[in-house]
C-alpha positions in Angstrom: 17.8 55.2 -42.6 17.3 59.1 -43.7 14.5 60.0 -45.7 14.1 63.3 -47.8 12.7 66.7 -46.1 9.5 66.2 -48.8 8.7 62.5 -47.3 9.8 63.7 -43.9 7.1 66.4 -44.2 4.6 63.9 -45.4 5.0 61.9 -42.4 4.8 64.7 -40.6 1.1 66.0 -42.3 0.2 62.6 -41.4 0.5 63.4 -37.4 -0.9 66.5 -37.7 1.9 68.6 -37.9 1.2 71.5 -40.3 3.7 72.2 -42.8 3.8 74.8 -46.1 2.0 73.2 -48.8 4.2 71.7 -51.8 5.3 69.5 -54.3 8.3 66.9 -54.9 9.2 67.6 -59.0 12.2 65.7 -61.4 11.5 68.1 -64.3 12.2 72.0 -64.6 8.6 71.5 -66.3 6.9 70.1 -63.5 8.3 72.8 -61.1 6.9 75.4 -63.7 3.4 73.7 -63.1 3.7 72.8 -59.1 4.6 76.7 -59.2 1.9 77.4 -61.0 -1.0 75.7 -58.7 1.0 77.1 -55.5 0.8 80.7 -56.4 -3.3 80.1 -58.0 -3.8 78.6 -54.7 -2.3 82.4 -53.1 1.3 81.5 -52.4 2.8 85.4 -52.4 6.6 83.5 -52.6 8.0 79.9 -53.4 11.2 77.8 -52.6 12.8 76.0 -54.3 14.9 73.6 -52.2 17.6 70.8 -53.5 16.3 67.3 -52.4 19.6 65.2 -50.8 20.3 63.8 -47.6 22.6 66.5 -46.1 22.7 69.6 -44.3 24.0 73.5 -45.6 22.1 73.0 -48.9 21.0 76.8 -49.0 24.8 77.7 -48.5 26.3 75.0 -50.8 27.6 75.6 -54.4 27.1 72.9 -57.2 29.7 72.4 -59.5 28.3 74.0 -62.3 28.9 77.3 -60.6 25.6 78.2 -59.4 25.1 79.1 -55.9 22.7 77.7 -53.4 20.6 74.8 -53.1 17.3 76.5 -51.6 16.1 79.7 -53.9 13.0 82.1 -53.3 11.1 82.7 -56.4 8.2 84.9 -56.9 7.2 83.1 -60.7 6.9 79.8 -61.7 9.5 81.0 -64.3 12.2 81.8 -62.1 11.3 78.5 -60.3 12.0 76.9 -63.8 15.1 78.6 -64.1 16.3 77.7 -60.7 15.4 73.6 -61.3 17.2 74.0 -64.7 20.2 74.7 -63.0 19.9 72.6 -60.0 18.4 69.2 -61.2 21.2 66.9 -62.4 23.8 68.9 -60.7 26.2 67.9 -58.0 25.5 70.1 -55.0 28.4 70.5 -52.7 27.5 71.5 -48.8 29.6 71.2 -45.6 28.6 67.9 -45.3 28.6 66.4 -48.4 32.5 66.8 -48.6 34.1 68.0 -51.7 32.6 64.9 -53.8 28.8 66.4 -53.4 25.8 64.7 -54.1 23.7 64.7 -57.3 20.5 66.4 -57.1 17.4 64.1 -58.4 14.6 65.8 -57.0 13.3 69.7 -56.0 10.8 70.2 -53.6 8.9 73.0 -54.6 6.4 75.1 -51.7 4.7 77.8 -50.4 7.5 80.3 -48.5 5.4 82.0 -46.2 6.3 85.4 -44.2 8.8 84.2 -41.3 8.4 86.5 -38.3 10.7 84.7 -36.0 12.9 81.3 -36.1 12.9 78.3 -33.7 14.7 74.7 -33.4 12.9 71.7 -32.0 14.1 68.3 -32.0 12.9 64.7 -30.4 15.6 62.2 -29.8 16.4 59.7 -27.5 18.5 60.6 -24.5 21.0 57.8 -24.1 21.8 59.5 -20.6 18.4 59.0 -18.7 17.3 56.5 -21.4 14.6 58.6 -22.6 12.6 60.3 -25.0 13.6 64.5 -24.9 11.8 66.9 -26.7 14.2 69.7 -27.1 13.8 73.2 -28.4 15.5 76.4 -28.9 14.5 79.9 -29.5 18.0 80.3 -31.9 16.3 78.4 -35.3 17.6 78.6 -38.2 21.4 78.1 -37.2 23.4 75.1 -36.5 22.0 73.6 -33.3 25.5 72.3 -32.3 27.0 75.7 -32.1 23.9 77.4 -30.1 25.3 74.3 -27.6 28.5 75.2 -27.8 28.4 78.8 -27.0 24.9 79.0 -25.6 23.7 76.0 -23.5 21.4 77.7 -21.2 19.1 78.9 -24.6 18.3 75.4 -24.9 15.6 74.1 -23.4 15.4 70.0 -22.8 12.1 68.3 -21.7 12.5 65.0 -21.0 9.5 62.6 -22.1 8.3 59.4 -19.8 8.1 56.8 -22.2 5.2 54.9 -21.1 3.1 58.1 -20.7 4.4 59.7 -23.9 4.5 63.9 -24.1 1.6 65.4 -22.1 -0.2 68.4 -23.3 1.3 70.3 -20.2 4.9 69.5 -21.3 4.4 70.7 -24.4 2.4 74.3 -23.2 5.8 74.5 -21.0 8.3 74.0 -23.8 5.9 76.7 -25.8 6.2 79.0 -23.1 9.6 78.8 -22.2 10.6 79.4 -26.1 8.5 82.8 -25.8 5.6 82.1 -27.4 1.8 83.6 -25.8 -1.5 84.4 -26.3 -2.7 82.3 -29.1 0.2 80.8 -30.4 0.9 78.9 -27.4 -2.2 76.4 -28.1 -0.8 75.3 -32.3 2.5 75.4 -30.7 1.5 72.8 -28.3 -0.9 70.6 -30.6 2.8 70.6 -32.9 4.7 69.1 -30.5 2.7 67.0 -29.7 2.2 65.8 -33.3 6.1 65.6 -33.6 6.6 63.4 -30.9 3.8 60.8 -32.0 5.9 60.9 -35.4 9.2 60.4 -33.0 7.5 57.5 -31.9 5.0 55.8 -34.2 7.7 56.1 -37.0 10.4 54.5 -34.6 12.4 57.4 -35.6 15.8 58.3 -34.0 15.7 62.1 -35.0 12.5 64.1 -35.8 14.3 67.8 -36.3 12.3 70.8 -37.2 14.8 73.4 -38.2 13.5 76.5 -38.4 10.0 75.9 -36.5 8.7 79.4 -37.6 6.0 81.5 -36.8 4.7 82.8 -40.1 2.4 85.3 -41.0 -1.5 84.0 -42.1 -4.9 85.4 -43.2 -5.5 88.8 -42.2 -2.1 89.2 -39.9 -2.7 86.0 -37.4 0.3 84.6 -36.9 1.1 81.0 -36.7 3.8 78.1 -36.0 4.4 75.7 -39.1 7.8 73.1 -39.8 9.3 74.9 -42.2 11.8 72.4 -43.0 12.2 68.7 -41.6 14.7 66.4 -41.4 13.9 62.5 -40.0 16.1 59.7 -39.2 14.4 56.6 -38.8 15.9 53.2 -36.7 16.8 50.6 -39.1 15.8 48.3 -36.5 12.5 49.1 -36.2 11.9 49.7 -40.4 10.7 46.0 -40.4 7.1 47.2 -39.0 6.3 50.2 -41.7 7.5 49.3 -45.2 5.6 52.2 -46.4 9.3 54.1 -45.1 11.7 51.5 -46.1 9.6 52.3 -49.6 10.5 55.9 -49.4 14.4 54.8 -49.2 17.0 56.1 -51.7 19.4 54.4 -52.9 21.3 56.5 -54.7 22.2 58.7 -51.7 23.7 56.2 -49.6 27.2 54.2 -50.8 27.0 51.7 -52.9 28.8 49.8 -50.3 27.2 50.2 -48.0 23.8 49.5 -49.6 25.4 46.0 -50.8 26.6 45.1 -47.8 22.7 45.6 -46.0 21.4 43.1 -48.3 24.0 40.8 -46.7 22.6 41.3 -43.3 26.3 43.4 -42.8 26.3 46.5 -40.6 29.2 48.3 -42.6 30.3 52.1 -42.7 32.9 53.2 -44.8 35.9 55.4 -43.7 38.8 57.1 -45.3 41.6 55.0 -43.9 43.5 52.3 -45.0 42.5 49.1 -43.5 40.0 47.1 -43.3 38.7 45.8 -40.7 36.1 42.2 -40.2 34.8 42.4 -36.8 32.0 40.4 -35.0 30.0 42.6 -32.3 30.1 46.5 -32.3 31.8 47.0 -29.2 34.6 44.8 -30.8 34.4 46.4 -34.0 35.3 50.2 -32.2 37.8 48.7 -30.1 39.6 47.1 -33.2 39.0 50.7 -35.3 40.7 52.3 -31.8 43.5 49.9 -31.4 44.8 50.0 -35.2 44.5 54.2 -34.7 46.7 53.2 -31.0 49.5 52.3 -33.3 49.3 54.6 -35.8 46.9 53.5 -38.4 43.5 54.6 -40.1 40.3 52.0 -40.5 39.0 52.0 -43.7 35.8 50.5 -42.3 33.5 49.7 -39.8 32.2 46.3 -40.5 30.4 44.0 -37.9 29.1 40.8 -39.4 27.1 40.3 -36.0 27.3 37.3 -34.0 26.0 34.4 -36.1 27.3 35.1 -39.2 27.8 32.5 -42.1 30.2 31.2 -44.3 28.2 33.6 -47.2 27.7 36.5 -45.0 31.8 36.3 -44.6 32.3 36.0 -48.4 30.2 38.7 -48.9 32.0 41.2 -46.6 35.3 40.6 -48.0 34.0 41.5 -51.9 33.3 44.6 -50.5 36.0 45.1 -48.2 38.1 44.8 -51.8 35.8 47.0 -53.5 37.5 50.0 -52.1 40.3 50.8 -53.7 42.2 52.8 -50.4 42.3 49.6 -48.6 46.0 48.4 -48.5 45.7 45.7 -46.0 42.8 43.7 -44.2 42.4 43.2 -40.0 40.0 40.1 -39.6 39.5 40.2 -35.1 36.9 37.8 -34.0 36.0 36.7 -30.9 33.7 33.7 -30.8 30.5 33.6 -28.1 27.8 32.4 -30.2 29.9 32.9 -33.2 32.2 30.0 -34.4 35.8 30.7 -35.2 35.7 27.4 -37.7 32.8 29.3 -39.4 34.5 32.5 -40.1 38.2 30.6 -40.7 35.8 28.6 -43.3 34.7 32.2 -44.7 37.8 33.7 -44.9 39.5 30.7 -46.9 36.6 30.8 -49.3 36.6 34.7 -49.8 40.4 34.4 -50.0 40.3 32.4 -52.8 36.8 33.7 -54.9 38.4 37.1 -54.4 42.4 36.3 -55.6 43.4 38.3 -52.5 46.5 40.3 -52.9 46.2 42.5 -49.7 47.8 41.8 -46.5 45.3 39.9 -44.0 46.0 39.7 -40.5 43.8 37.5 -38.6 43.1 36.9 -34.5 40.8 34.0 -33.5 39.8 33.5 -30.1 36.9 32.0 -28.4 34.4 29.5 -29.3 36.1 26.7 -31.7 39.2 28.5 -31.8 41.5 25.2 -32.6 39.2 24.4 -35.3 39.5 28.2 -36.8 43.4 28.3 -36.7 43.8 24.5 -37.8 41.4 25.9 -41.0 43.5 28.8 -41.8 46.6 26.7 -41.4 46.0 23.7 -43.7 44.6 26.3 -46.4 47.9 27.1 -47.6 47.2 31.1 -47.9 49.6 33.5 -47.1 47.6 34.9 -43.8 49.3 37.0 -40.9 48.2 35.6 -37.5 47.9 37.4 -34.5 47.7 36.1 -31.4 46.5 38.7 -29.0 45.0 42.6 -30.5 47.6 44.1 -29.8 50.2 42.1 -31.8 47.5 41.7 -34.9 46.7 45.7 -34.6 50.3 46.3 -34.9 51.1 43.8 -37.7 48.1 44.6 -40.1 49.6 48.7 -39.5 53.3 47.6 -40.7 51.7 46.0 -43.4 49.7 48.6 -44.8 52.9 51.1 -44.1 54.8 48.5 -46.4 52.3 48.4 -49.2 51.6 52.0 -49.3 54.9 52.5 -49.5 
């Protein structure tokens, strides 16, 4: 689950991770009056930055014409101007894609003096199974391309799980991004706040792009998260439902939000077929083998390994819901799951639905004779396939014959 950059700061204040002082607003009014108590409070310079879960807001362009999603303001009447022209706009960024995504909710705060830029980032490190705190003295810029171009500038700690990030780890990773004298101590005290985020939140991503050193009272400089960005595990969301409270629905797809009240782990993509799968591993190998033989999945969707006759139902309304599908791969394999179960589902979705798409289905496993003897006595016009293979490559003619 993502969350906002304003709840993702809250969080973050919460750990003791200092952050800009500012205000969420869904009014051009109320960003008049949060700029107003900013600048009373000595704010020399606001921001006003576009509240959506995606990246390249300050380069993106909504479609009303106006440029940028994150504006400096020096009046809380050019802060009005700017919400008036963002809120209930469709911003477009790189990573929104050309649809965009409508803009709800500014996040109007103190700008303070940036002297120099940094990146820091905790994640989990699938390679050694841990925790990494990483950092990078290029902030500011996509961390992906700093990667790409310039590995050695960033610097990777990795974090023992059971100790958590020491105080001399985090002095190191303050050093080695060139910070001294009496930066080095707040730099260290945020890390360290980050990571017990990371951690306490259950978070998969805690990103702090830039990590600045600003200018404060009477020239001493300090480090702040100037803008934050945290991904949480939806796994773990069952132990802090004041986060699942900060969800939003309206930037994730409708689909996709249905298909979680199901119990359904379901991702849509731009192909053409859909595919009903039962495990994740089986799920990307049946995404891989219809691409094998020169198809496109419309979908990632895993009903997991126990899933019921409902749960089944359910994934085909929404499989039909999406109007690029042209034909449907069901591909189970039965462990704990039973193939009568899902044959059961897919008869009853058949029918609630008036299916007119192409389905190709492969059984196998637990109760298989049962599934196929289901499907069979049904009546429905349903493809079998016997092996991947041979159900990969006859849900791919099909969709070739209906988009024809």
């Amino acid at each position: 689950m993502n969350i906002h950059e304003y709840q993702a700061k809250q969080l973050l204040r919460g750990f003791g991770v200092p952050i800009p002082p500012g205000e969420a607003v869904t009014t051009a009014e109320q960003a008049r009056v949060a700029a107003g108590k900013l600048l009373a409070a000595g704010a020399t310079q606001l921001v006003v930055k576009a509240q959506i879960h995606a990246g390249g807001r300050g380069k993106g362009t909504f479609k009303n014409g106006f440029q940028g999603g994150v504006k400096l303001a020096r009046s809380a009447d050019e802060v009005h101007h700017f919400a008036s022209q963002m809120l209930g706009q469709v911003l477009v960024t790189k990573q929104t894609g050309p649809e965009g995504r409508l803009v709800s909710t500014l996040f109007v705060a103190d700008a303070p003096e940036i002297v120099k830029e940094h990146y820091l980032a905790v994640l989990l490190d699938r390679g050694s199974a841990r925790p990494l705190l990483m950092a990078s003295a290029e902030g500011g810029v996509d961390i992906e391309e700093v990667a790409a171009h310039s590995p050695g500038k960033i610097i990777k700690e990795p974090v023992d799980p059971l100790l958590g990030l020491q105080p001399h780890q985090a002095r190191r990773v303050a050093v080695a991004l060139g910070l001294r004298g009496d930066l080095i101590a707040p730099a260290a005290k945020l890390f360290l706040g980050v990571y017990r985020a990371w951690w306490e939140c259950d978070a998969s991503l805690v990103e702090i792009n830039p990590l600045a050193v600003v200018g404060g009272p009477g020239g001493k400089q300090t480090v702040m998260a100037v803008d934050a960005k945290i991904s949480l595990d939806d796994n773990g969301l069952f132990r802090h439902p004041d986060i699942v409270a900060m969800r939003d629905l309206a930037e994730e797809s409708p689909l996709e939000v249905e298909a979680s009240r199901f119990a359904l782990n379901y991702i849509k993509l731009d192909g053409s077929i859909a595919c009903l799968v039962n495990g994740a591993g089986l799920a990307m190998a049946t995404m891989d083998i219809i691409k094998h033989y020169g198809g496109e999945p419309a979908n990632f969707l895993d009903v997991g390994g126990g899933a019921s006759v409902e749960q089944v139902t359910a994934a085909f309304r929404i499989i039909m819901k999406d109007p690029h599908v042209k034909a449907i791969l069901v591909n189970i394999f039965g462990g704990i799951m039973d193939c009568d179960v899902i044959a059961r589902g897919i008869v009853a979705a058949v029918r609630e639905t008036a299916l007119n798409l192409p389905l190709v289905v492969r059984l196998e496993g637990n109760n298989v004779q049962a599934g196929k003897l289901t499907l069979g006595a049904s009546g429905l016009p349903i493809i079998s396939g016997t092996t991947m293979a041979d159900a990969a490559k006859k849900v791919v003619a099909a969709a070739a014959r209906r988009g024809a």
